[in-house]
C-alpha positions as a printed Julia matrix, in Angstrom:
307×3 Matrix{Float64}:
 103.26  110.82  122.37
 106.69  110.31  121.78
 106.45  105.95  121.2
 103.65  106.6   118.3
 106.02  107.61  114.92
 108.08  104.83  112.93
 110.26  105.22  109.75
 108.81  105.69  106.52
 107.15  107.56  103.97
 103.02  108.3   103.57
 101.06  110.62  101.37
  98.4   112.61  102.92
  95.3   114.24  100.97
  94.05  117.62  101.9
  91.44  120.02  100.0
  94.16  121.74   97.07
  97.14  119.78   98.19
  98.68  116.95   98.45
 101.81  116.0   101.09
 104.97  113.94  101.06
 105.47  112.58  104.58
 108.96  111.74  105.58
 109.57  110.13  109.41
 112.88  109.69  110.07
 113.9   108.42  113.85
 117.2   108.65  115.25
 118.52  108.22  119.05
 116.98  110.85  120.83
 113.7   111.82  118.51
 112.39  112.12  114.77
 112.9   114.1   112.0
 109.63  115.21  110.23
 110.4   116.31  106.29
 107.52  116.75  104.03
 107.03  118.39  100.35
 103.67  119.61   99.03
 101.92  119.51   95.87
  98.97  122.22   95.21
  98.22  125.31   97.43
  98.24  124.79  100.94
  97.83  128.12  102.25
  98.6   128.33  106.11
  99.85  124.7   106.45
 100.06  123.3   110.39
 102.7   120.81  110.92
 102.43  120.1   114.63
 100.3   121.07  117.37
 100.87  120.21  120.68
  99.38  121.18  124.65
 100.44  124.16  126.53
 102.81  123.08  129.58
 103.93  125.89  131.97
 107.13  125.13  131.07
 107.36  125.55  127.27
 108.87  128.21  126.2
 108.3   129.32  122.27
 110.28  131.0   120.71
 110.82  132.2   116.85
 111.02  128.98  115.17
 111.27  126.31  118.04
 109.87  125.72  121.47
 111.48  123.59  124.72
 110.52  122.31  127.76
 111.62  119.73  130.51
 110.38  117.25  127.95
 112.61  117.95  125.14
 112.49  120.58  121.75
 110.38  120.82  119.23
 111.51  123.32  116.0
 111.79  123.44  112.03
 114.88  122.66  110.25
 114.37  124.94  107.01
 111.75  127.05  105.83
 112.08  127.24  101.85
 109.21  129.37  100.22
 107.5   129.81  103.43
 107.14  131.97  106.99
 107.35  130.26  109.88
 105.07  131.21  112.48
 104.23  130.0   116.26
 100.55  130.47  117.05
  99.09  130.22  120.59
  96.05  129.87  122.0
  94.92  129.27  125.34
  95.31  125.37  125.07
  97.61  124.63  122.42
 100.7   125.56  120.46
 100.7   125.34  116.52
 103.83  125.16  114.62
 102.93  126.59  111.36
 104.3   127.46  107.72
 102.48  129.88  105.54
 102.8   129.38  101.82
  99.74  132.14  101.13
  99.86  132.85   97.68
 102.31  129.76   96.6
 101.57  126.83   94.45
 103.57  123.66   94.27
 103.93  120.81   91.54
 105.12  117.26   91.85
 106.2   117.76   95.84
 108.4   120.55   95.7
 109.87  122.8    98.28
 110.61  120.14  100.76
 110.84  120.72  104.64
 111.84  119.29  107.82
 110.93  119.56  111.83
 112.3   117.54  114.87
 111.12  116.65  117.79
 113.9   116.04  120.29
 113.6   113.98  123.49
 115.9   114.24  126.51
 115.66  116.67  129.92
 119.31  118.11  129.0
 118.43  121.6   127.99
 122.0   121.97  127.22
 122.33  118.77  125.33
 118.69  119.76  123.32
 120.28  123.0   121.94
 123.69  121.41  120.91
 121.59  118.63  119.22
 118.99  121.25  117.74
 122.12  123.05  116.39
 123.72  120.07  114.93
 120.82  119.44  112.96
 120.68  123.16  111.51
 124.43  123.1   110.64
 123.46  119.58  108.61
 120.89  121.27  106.74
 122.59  125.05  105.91
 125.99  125.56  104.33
 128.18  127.79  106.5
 128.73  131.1   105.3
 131.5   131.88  108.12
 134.54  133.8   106.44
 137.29  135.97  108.44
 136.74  140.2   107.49
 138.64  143.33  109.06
 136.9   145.65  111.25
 138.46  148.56  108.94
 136.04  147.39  105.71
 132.53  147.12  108.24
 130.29  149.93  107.46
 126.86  151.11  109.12
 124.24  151.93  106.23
 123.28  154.95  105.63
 121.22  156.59  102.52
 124.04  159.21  102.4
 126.77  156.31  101.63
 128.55  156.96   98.25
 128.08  153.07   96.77
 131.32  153.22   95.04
 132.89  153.6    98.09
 131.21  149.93   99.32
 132.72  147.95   97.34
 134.17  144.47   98.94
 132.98  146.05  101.99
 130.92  144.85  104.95
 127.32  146.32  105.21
 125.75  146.24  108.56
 122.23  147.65  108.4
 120.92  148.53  112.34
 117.51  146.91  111.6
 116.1   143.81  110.53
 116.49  142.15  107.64
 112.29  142.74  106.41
 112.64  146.18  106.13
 115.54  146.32  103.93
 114.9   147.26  100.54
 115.67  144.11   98.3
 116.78  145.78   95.4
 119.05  147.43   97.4
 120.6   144.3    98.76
 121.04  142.89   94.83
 122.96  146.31   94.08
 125.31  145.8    97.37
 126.04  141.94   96.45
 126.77  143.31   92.87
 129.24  145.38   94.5
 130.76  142.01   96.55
 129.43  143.17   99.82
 128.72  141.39  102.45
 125.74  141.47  104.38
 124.77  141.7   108.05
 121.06  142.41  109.27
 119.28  142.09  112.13
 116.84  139.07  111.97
 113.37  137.89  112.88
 113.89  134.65  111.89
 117.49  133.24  111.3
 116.28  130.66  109.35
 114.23  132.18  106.59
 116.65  134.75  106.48
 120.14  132.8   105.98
 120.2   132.27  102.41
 120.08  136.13  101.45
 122.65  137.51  104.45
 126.38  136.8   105.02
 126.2   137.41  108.75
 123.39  139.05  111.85
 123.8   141.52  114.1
 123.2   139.87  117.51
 119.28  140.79  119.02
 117.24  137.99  120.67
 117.27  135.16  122.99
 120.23  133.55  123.92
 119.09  130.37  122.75
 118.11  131.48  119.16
 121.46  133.02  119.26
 123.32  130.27  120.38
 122.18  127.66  117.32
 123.53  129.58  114.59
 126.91  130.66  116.62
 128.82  127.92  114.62
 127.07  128.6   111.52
 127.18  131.81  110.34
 129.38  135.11  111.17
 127.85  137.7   114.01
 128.48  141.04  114.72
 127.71  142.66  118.31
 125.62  146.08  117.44
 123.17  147.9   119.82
 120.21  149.36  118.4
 120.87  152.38  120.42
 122.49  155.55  118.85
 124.93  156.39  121.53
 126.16  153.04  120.95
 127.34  153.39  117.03
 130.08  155.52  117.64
 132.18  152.86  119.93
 130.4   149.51  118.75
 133.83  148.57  116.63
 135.9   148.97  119.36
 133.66  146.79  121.96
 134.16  143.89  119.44
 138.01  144.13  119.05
 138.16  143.7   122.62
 136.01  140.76  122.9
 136.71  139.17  119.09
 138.43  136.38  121.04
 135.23  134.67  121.57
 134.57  133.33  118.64
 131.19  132.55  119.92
 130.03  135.5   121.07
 126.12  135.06  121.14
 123.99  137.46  123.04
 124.32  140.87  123.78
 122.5   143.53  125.93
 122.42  146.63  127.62
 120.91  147.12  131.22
 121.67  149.29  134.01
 124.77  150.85  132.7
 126.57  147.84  131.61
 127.12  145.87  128.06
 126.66  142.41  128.87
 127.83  139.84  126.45
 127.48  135.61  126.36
 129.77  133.21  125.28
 130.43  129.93  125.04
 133.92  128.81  125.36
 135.8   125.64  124.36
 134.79  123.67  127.92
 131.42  124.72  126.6
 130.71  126.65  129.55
 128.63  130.04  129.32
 130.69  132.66  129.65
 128.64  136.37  130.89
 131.46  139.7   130.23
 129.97  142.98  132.08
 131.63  146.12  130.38
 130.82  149.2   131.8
 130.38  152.25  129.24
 134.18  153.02  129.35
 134.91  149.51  128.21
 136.41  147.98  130.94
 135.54  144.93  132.27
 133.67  144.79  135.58
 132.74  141.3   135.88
 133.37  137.94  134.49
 131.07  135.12  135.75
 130.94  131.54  134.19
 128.49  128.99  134.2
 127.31  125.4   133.41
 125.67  125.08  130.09
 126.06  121.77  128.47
 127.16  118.69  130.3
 129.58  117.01  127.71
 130.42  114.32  130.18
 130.06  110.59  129.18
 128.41  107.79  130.87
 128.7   104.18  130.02
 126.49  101.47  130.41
 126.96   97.49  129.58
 123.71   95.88  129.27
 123.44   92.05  130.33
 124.4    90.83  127.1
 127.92   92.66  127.0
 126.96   95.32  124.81
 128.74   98.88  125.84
 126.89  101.75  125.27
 128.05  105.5   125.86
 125.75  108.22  126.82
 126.57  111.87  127.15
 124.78  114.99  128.23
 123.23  113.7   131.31
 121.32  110.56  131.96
 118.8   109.4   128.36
């Protein structure tokens, strides 16, 4: 599948719309961008087979074969539909209409059996398209929500809100930016949800986690109440790590991810008093180069495994 896209542009006709194809190709895959004119409803970019090995998850999907995910999602949900054969990348723009090919998108397709190497690549791409909202804030002005919160009191102060981002009221987000707040929310979907929030509060995968770590500012909050009392503390201990991007509870133990500067994934087990009770590290991107001189003396330098 992978030798049948070239550069260029082409214009597709559907019934109510109209798209602007984009095909860009680059080392190690393509870059799909597109813009739509008319009403396209539940628009499919890409479909592709199951494999036992492809994992989905909220706005990309890997396997040994390399990722597949979407860039941006302006004026759209992105959703990843399954069926017992195939998985559908899809944007829905219900209820949207679009003149002279606005609202343009993009989704890559990466190639390479570096899972490490995928991510750091996917991630690259992301930070290219979004403008980092990463700013430095004391622990002293971060706040958890609550209706009883005096709003004079928030002002130029850090708002975390311990659910996602959907159920917030939007109003009341326009009356805390008003106020200079900044914003942190649990997320379904990073990407949709970047534009309106300053900073998330760290739930999901690892890997989901991981491609924004350099992007945006994260806060570590469980979504269990025992936890909110002591939550401020567990981050001033582990602050350090900048990159701080999973966290978790399970039998007893906070257990947080990292990656640190060797770009090695770093796993700190706390145990309920705080103390640290384990610190294991782990391979998670091979960063180191290979070089290869082809016949006629060319040099060229790989990294992240073999291409």
């Amino acid at each position: 599948m992978f030798s049948n896209f070239s550069n260029g542009y082409f214009y597709e006709k559907k019934e109510g719309f109209e798209i602007k194809w984009k095909i860009e190709n680059f080392s190690i895959g393509w870059i799909f961008s597109w813009s739509i004119k008319g009403e396209a409803g539940i628009f499919e970019v890409f479909k592709m087979k199951k494999a036992p090995d492809l994992k989905p998850y909220s706005f990309f999907a890997i396997n040994s074969e390399g990722l597949f995910g979407f860039l941006g999602a302006k004026e759209g949900s992105i959703e990843i539909i399954e069926d017992d054969e195939n998985i559908s990348f899809v944007i829905n723009y219900e209820h949207k209409s679009f003149e002279d090919f606005s609202c343009e998108n993009s989704f890559v397709i990466l190639k390479h059996t570096d899972r490490g190497y995928l991510l750091k690549t996917y991630k690259n791409l992301i930070e290219s398209q979004l403008k980092s909202k990463k700013s430095q804030f004391n622990m002293k002005d971060v706040v958890i929500f609550n209706e009883g919160l005096n709003f004079e009191n928030l002002k130029g102060k850090v708002v975390v809100f311990n659910c996602n981002f959907e159920e917030i009221d939007k109003k009341l987000i326009e009356n805390l930016k008003d106020l200079n707040c900044k914003i942190f929310a649990r997320s379904k979907n990073y990407l949709q949800d970047f534009e309106y929030l300053d900073g998330f509060v760290l739930e999901g995968s690892f890997e989901e986690n991981y491609l924004f770590s350099n992007v945006g500012n994260f806060i570590v909050l469980d979504e269990k109440e025992e936890f909110e009392g002591e939550w401020k503390v567990l981050f001033d201990n582990v602050k350090n790590n900048k990159k701080i991007v999973s966290f978790s509870c399970d039998e007893g133990k906070y257990i947080l991810e990292t990656i640190n500067k060797e770009k090695r994934k770093i796993k700190i087990y706390l145990d309920f008093d705080r103390k640290v009770s384990k610190f294991a590290e782990e391979d998670f991107i091979n960063l180191k180069s290979r070089k290869l001189i082809r016949e006629d003396g060319r040099i060229f330098n790989f990294y992240g495994g073999d291409l």
